[in-house]
VOBA-1610 file (N, C-alpha, C; in pm, whole numbers, padded with zeros to 5 digits, always signed):
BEGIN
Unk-02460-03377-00037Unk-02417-03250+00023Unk-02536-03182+00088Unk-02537-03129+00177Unk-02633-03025+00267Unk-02647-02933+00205Unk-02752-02863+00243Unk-02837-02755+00202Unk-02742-02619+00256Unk-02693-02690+00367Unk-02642-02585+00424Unk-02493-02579+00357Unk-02415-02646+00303Unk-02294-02620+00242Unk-02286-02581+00130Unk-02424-02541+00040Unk-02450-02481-00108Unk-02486-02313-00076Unk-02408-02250-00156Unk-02440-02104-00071Unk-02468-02032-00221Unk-02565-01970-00241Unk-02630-01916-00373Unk-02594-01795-00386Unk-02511-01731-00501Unk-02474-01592-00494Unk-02547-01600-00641Unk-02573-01410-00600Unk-02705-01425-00740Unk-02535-01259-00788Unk-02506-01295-00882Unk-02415-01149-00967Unk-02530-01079-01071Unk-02554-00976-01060Unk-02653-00893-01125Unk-02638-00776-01159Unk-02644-00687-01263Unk-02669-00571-01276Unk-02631-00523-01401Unk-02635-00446-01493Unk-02674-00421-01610Unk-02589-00465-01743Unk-02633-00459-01859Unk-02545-00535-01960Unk-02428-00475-01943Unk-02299-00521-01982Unk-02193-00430-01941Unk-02129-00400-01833Unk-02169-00395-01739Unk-02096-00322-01621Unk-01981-00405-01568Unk-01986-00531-01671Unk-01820-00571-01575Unk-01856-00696-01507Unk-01940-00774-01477Unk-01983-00876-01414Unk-01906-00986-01429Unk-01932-01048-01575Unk-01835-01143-01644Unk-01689-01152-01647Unk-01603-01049-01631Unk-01513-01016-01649Unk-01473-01037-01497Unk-01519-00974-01348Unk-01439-01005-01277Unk-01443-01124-01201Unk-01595-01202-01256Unk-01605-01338-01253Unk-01494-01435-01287Unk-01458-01423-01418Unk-01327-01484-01462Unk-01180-01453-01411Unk-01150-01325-01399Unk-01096-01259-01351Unk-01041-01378-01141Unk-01150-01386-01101Unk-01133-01407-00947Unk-01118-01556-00913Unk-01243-01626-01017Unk-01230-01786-01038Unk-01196-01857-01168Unk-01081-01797-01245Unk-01062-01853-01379Unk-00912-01818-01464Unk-00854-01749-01340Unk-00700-01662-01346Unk-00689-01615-01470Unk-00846-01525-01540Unk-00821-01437-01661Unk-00706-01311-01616Unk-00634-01266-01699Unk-00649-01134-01714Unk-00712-01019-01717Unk-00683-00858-01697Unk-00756-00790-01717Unk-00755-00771-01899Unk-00674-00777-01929Unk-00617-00787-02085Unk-00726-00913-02087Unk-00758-01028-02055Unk-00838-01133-02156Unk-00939-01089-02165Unk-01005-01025-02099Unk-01163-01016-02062Unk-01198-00916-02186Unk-01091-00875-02236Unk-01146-00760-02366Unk-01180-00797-02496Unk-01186-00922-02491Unk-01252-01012-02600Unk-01375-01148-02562Unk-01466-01081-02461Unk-01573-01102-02395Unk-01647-01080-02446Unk-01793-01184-02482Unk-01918-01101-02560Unk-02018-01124-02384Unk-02123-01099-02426Unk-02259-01028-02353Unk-02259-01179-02314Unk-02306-01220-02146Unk-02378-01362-02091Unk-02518-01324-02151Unk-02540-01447-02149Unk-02676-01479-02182Unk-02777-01552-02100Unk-02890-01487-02044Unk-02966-01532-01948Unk-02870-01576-01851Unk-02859-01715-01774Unk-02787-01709-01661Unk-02676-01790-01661Unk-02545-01796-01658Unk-02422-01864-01672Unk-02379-01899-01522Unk-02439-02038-01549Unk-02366-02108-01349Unk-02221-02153-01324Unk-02172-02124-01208Unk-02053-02153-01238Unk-02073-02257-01077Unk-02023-02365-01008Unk-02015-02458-00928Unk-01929-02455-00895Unk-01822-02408-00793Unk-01746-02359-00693Unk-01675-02429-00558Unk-01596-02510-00599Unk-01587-02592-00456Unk-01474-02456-00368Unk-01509-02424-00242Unk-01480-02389-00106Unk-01455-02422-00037Unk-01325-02431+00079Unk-01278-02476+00186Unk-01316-02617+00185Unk-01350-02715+00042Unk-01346-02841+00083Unk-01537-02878+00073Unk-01593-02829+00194Unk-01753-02886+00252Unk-01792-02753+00148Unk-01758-02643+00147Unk-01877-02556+00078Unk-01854-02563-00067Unk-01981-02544-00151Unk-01980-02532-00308Unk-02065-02371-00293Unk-02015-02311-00358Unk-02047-02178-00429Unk-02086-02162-00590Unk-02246-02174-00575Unk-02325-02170-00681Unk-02397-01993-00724Unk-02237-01992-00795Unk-02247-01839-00830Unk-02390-01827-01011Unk-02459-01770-00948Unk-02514-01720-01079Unk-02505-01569-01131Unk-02462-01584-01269Unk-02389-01434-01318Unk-02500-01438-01444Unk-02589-01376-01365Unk-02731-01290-01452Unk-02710-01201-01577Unk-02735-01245-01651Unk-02682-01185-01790Unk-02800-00982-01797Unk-02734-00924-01819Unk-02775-00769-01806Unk-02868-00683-01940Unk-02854-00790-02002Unk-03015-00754-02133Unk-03117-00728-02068Unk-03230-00606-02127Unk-03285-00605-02038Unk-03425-00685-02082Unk-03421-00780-02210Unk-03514-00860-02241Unk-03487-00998-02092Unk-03363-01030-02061Unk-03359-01113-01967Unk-03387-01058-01836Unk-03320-00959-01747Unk-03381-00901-01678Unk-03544-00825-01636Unk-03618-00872-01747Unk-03777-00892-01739Unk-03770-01005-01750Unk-03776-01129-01757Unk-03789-01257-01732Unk-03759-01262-01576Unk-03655-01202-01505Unk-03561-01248-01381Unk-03726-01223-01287Unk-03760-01100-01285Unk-03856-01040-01208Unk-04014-01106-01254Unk-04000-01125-01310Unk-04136-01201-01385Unk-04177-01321-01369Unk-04125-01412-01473Unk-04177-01555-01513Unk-04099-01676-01411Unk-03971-01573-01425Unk-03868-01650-01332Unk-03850-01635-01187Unk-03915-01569-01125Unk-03843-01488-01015Unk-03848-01578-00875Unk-03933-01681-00908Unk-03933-01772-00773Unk-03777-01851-00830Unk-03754-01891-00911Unk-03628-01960-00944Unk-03494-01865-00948Unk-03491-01740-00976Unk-03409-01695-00915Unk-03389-01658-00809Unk-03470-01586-00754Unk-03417-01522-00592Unk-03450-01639-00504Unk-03492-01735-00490Unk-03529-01827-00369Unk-03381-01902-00325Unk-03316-01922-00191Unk-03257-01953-00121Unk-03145-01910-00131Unk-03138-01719-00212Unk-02992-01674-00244Unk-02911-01634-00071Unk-02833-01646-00038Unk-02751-01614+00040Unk-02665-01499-00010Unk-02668-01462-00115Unk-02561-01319-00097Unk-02627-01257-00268Unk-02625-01157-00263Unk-02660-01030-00406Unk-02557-00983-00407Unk-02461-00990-00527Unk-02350-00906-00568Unk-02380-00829-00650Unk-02418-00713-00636Unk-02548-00605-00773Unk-02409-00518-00815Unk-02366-00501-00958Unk-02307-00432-01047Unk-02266-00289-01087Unk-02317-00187-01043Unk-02278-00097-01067Unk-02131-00046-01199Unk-02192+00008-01304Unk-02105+00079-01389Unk-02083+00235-01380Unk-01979+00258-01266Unk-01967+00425-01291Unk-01950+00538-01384Unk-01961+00478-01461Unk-01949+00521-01647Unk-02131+00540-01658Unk-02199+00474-01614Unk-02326+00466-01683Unk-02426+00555-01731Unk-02468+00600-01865Unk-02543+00701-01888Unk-02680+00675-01833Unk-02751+00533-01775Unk-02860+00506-01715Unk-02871+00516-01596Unk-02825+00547-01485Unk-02786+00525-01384Unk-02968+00546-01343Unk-03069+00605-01347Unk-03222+00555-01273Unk-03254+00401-01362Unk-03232+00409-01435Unk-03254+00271-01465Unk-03161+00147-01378Unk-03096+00177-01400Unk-02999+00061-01347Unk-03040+00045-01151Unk-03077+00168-01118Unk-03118+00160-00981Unk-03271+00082-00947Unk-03327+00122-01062Unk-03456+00095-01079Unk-03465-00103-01061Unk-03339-00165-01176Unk-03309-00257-01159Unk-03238-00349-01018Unk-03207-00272-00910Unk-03184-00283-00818Unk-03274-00297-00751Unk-03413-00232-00757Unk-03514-00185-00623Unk-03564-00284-00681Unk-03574-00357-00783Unk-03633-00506-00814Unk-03578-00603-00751Unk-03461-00617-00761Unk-03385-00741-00680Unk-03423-00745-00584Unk-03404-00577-00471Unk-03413-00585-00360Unk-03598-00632-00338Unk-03697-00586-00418Unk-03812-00626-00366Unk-03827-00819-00412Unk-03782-00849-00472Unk-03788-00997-00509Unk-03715-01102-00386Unk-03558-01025-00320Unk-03522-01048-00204Unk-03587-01022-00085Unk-03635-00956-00082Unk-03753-00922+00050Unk-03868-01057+00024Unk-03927-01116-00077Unk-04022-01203-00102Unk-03976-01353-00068Unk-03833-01363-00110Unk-03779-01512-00131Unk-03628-01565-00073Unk-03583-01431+00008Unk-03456-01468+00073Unk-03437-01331+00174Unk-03525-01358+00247Unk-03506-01199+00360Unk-03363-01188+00403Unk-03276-01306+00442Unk-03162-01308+00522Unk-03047-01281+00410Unk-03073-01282+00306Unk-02951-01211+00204Unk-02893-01123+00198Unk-02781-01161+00240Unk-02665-01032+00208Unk-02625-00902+00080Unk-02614-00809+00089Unk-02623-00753+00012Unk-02517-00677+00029Unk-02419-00701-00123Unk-02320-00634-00176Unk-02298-00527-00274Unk-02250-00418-00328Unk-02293-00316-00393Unk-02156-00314-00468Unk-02138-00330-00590Unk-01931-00336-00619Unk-02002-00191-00704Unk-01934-00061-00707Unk-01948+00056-00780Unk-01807+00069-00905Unk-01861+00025-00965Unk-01742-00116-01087Unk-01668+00008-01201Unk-01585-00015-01258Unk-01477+00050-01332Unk-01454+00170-01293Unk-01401+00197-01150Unk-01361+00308-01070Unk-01259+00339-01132Unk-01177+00276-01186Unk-01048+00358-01293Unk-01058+00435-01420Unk-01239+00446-01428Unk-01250+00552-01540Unk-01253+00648-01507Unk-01314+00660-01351Unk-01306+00778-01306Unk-01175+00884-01246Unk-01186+00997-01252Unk-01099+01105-01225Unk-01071+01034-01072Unk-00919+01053-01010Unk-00861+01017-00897Unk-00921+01075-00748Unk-00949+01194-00763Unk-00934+01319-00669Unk-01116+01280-00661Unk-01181+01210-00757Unk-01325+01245-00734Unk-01375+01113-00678Unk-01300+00984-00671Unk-01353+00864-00685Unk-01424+00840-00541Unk-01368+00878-00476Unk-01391+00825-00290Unk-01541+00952-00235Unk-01583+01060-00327Unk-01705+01164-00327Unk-01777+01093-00401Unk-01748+00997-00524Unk-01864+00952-00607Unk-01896+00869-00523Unk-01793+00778-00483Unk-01863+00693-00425Unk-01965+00668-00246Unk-01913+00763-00208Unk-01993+00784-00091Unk-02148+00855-00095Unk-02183+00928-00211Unk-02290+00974-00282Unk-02359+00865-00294Unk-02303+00812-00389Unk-02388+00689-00492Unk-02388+00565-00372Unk-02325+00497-00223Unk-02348+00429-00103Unk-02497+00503-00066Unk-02512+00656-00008Unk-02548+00733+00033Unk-02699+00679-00048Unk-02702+00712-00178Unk-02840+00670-00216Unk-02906+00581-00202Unk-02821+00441-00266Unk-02841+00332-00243Unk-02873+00275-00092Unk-02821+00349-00001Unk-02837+00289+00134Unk-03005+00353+00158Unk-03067+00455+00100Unk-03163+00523+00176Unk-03283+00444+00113Unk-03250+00439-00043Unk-03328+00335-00093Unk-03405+00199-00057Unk-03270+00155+00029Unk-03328+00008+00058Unk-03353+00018+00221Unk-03367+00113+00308Unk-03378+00108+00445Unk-03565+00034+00439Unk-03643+00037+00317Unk-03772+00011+00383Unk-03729-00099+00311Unk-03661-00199+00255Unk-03622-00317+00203Unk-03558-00410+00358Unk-03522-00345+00439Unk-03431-00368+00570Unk-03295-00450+00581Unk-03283-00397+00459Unk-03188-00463+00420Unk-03039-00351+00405Unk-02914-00429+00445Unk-02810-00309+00528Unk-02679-00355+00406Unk-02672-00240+00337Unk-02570-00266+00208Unk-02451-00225+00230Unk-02372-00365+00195Unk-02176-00324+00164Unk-02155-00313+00086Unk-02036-00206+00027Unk-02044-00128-00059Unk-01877-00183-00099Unk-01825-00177-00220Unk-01680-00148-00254Unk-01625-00060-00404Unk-01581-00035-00352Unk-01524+00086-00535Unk-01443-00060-00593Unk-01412-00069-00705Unk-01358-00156-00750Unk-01333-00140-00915Unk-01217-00223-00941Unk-01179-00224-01094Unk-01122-00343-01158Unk-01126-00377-01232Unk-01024-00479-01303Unk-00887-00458-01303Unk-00875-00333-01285Unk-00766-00314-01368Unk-00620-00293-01184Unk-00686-00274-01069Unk-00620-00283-00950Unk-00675-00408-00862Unk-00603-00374-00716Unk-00600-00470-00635Unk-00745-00453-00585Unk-00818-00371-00574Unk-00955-00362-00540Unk-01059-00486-00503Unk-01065-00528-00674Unk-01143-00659-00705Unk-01076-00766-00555Unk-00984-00751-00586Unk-00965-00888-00472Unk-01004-00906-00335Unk-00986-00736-00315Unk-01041-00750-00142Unk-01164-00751-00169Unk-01256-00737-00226Unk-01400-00691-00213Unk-01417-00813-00254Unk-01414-00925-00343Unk-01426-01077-00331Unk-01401-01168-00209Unk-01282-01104-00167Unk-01225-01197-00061Unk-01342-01167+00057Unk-01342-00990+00077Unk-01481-01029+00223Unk-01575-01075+00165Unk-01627-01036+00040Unk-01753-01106+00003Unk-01770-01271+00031Unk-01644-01356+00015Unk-01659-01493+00006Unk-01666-01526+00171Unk-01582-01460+00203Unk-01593-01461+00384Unk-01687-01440+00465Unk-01810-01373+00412Unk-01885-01380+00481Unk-01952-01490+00488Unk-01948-01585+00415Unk-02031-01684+00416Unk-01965-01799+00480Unk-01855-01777+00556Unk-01796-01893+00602Unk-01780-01875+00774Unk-01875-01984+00888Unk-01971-01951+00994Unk-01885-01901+01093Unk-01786-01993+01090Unk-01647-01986+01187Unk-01485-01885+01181Unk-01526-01802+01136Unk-01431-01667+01047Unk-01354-01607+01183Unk-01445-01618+01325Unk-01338-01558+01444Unk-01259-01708+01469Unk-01297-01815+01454Unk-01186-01862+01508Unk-01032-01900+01378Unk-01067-01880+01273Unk-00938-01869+01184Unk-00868-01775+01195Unk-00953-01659+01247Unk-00872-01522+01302Unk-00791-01529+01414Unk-00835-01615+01508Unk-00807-01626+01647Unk-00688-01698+01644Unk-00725-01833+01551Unk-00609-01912+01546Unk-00476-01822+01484Unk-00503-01785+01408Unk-00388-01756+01327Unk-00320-01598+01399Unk-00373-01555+01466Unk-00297-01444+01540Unk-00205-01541+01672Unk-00261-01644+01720Unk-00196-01731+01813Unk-00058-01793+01720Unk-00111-01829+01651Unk-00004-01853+01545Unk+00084-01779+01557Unk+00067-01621+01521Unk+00182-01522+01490Unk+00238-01488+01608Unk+00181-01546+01740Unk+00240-01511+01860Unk+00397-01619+01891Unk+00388-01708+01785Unk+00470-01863+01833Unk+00582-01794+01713Unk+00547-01749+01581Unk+00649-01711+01508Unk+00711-01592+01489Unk+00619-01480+01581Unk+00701-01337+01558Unk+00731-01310+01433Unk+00556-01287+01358Unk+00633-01292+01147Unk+00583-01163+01121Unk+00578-01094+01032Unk+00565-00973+00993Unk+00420-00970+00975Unk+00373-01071+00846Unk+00234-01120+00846Unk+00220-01262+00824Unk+00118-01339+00867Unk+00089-01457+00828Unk-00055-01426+00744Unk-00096-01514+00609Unk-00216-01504+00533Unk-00282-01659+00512Unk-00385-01650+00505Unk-00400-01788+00474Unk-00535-01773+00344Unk-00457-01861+00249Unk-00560-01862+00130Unk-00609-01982+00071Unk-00724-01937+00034Unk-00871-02101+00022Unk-00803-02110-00120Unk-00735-02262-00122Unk-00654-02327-00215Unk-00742-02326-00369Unk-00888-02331-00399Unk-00958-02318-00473Unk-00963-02212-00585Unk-00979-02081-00522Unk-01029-02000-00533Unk-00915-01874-00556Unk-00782-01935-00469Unk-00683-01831-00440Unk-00719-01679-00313Unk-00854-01691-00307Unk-00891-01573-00219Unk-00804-01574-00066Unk-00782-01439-00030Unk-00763-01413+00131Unk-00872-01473+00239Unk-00797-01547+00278Unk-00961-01538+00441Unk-00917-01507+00537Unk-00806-01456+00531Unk-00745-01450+00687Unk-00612-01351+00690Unk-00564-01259+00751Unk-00434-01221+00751Unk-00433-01125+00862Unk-00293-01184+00978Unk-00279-01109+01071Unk-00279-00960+01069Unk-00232-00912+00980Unk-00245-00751+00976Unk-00349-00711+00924Unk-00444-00747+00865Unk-00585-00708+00850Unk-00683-00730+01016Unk-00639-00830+01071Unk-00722-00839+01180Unk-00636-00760+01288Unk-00552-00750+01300Unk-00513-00628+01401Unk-00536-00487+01374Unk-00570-00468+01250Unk-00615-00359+01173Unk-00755-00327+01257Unk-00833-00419+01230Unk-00933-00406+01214Unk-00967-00360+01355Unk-00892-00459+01438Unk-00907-00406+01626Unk-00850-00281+01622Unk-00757-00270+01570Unk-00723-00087+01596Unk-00866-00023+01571Unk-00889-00034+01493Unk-01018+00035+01397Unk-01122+00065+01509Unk-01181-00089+01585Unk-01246-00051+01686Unk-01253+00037+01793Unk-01158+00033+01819Unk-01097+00049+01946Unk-01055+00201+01920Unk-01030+00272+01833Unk-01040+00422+01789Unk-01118+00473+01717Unk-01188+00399+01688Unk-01353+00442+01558Unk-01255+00553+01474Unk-01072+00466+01390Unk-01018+00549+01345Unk-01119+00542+01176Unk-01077+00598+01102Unk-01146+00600+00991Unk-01059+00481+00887Unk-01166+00383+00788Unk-01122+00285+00731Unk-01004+00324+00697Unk-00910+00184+00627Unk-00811+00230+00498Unk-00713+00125+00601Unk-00644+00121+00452Unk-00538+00020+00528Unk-00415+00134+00590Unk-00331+00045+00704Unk-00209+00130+00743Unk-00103+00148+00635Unk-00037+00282+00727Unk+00080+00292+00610Unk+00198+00180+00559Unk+00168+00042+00633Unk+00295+00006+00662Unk+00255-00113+00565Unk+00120-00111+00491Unk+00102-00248+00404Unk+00059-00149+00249Unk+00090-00235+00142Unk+00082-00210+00034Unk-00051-00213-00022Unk-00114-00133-00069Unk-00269-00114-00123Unk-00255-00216-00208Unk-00176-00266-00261Unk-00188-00354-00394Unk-00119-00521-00372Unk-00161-00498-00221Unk-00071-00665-00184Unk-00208-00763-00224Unk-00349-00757-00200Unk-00415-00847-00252Unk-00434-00919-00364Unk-00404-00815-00433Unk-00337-00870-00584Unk-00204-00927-00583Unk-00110-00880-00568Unk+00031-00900-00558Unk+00029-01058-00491Unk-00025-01093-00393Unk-00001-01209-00304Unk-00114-01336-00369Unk-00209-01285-00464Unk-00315-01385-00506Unk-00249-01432-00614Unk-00163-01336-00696Unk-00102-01360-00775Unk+00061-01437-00788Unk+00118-01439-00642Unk+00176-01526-00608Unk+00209-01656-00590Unk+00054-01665-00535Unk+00020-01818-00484Unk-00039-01849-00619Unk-00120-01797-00712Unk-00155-01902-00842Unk+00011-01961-00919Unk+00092-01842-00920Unk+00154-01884-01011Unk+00290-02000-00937Unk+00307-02024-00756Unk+00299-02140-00723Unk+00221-02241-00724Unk+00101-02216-00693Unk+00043-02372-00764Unk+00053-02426-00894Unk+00095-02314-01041Unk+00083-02352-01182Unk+00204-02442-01174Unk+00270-02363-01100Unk+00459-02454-01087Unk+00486-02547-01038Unk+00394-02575-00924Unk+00409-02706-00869Unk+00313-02805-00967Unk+00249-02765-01006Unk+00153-02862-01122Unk+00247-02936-01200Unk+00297-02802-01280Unk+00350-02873-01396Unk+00557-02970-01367Unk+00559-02944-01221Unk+00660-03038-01209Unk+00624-03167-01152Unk+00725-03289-01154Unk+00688-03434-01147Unk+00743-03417-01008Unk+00812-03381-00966Unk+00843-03364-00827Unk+00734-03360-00721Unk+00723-03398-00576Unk+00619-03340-00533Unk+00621-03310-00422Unk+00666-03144-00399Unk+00704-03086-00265Unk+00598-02990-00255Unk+00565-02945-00077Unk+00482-02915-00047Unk+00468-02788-00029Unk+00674-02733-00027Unk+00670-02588+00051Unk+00741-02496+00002Unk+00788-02367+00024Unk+00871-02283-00061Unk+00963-02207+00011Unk+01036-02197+00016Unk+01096-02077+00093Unk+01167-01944+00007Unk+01114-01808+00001Unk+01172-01710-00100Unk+01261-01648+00017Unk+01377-01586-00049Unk+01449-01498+00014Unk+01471-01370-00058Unk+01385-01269-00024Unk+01400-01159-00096Unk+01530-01054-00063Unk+01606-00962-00116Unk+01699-00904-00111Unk+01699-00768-00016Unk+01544-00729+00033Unk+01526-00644+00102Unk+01501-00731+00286Unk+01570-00835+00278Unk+01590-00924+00400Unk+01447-00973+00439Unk+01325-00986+00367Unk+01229-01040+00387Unk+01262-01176+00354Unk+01153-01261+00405Unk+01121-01391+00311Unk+01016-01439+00404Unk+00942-01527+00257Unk+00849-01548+00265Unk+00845-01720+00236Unk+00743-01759+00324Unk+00725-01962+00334Unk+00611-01944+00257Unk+00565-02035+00212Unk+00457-02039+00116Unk+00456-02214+00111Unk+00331-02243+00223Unk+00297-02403+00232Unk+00199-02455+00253Unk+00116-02601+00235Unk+00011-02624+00242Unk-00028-02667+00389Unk-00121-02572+00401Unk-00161-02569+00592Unk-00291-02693+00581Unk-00357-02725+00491Unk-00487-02806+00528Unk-00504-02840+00383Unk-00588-02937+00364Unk-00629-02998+00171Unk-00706-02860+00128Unk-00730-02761+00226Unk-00850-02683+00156Unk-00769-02515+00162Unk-00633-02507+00244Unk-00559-02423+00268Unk-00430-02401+00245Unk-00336-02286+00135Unk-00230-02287+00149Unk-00179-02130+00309Unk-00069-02141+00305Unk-00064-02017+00442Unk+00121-01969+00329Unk+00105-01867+00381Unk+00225-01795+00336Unk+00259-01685+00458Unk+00392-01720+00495Unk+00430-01617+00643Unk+00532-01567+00581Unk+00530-01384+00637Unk+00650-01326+00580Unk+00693-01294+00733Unk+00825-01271+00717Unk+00929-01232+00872Unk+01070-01182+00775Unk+01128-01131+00867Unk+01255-01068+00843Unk+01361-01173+00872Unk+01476-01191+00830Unk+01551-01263+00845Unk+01654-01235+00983Unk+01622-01336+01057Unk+01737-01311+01202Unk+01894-01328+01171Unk+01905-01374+01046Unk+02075-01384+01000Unk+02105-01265+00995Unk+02255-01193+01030Unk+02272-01107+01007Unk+02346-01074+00875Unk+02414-01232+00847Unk+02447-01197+00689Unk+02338-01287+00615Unk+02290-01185+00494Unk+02163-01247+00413Unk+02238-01306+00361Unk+02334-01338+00298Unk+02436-01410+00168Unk+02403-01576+00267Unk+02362-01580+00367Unk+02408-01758+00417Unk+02238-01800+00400Unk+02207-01895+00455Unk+02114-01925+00420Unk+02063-01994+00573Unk+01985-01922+00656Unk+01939-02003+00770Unk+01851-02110+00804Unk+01885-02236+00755Unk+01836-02341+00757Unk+01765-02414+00877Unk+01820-02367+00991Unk+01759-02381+01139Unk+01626-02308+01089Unk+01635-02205+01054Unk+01540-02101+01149Unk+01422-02124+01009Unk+01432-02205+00901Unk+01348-02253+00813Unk+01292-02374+00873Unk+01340-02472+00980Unk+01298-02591+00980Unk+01200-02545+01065Unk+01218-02470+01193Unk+01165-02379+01293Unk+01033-02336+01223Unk+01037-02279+01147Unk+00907-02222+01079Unk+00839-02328+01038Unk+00896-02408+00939Unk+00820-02549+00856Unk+00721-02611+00978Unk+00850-02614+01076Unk+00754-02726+01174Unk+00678-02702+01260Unk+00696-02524+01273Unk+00539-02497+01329Unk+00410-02481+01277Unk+00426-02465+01148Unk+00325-02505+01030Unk+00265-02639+01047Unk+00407-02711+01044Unk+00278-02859+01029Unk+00226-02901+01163Unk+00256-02834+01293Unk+00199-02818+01433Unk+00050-02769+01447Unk+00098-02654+01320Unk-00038-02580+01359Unk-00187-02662+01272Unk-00128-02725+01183Unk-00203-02821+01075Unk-00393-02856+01177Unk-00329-02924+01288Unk-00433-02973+01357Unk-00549-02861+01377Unk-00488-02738+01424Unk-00587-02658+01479Unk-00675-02626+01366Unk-00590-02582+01251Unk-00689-02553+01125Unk-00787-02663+01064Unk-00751-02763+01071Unk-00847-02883+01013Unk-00973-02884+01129Unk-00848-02896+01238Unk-01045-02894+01339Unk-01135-02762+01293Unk-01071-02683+01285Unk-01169-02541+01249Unk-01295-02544+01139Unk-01178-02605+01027Unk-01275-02664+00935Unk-01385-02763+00916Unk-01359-02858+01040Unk-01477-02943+01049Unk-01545-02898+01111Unk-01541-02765+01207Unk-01676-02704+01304Unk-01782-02677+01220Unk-01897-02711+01271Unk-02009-02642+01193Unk-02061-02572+01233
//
């Protein structure tokens, strides 16, 4: 394997704050309920990650003692920070240390300045559901606010996400996190809005079969061009559910558990929901499932439109080609 298809994520930040938990949580289909019988990592727990197939994701989840965290900066520090591609640093909004824990930050960031200048840097501001509702989106633009001023002589430019175990949060802030590291991200975008031009669907998504994460979904990327194009202020539109990243990750695991455990071996799904949606749910590439939702053109839902399923199926396996070439671009 290439140097270039091993991508080093260093997870860091203080004992406690949640690290372990949404580790399992994203690559291990815990619960938020399992993780509550979790003890403390110890020094560094690797986890080896296969991605879209060519990439492995060699997540290290830095245990938050702070007898180990003097080793990280110390004895160890050429072996940890050297060839990281992304810092996922921890934040506990609960924390009675909070200069310490920053303090532990301005280390990373000076150890990243020494041994991986081009590292990305992620900021998760972690168990946002302890906090009061009305205050969460002021804490957190404060606590961005610091952190960003901190590291401007680091030159290094920090993304930030509020996040919890306990909502859909965790998922989007994984999903861009994993996305950034993957080279060719406009043309899965590109493709797959061409896509939605051939099926007229409500949304099309496409998720890295591994991992379960989002990498792609037409209404996030038309979102996002709105966004430009009015410098309107973030947030999703009214017309999608804050809690579909969860809702839809949690979909597709518990089709793949189902197709596992049957002897049968079909590739595709078709749901028909009662509010005249439905949703296909099929394998677009060895490294991709895609799930398209559209409204039903029958006018009575009671029949079952079997045309207009084959119609869909078979532009799926049309579109098969474009996505595999995508994936072999380097």
């Amino acid at each position: 394997m290439s140097q270039s298809s091993r991508k080093k994520l260093l997870l860091m930040g203080r004992s406690g704050s949640g690290k372990s938990s949404m580790r399992l949580i994203i690559f291990s289909n815990y619960s938020a309920f399992d993780t509550r019988r979790l003890g403390a990592t110890i020094d560094v727990e690797h986890s080896h990650l296969r991605f879209l197939g060519n990439m492995t994701l060699n997540l290290w989840d830095c245990g938050g003692q702070d007898v180990f965290m003097d080793n990280y900066f110390t004895s160890q520090k050429d072996h940890i920070f050297k060839m990281v591609q992304v810092l996922i640093h921890v934040f506990d909004v609960e924390s009675k240390s909070i200069n310490k824990d920053i303090d532990i930050f301005v280390k990373a960031l000076t150890n990243l300045q020494q041994f991986s200048l081009d590292a990305k840097i992620f900021v998760l501001l972690h168990k946002m559901d302890l906090v009061q509702i009305d205050k969460r989106a002021e804490l957190f633009h404060i606590m961005m606010d610091r952190l960003q001023k901190i590291s401007n002589p680091y030159q290094f430019k920090l993304v930030g996400f509020p996040t919890s175990i306990w909502d859909e949060s965790l998922y989007k802030a994984w999903s861009l996190i994993v996305c950034s590291l993957i080279p060719n991200m406009n043309l899965f975008n590109s493709s797959l809005l061409k896509l939605n031009k051939i099926l007229d669907a409500d949304e099309i998504i496409l998720f890295e079969k591994t991992t379960f994460l989002v990498i792609s979904s037409t209404a996030l990327i038309q979102h996002q061009m709105q966004l430009q194009a009015s410098e309107s202020t973030p947030g999703l539109p009214d017309a999608l559910d804050p809690k579909r990243f969860e809702k839809i990750s949690n979909i597709i695991k518990t089709y793949k558990q189902s197709t596992s455990k049957l002897r049968a071996n079909f590739l595709n799904l078709v749901i028909r929901g009662s509010n005249g949606l439905q949703f296909y749910i099929d394998v677009l590439t060895d490294n991709l499932f895609i799930m398209i939702v559209l409204k039903s053109h029958d006018d009575d839902s009671k029949f079952v439109n079997t045309h207009e399923d084959l119609v869909i199926l078979d532009n799926i396996k049309a579109a098969r080609k474009w996505f595999e070439k995508i994936e072999n671009t380097k």
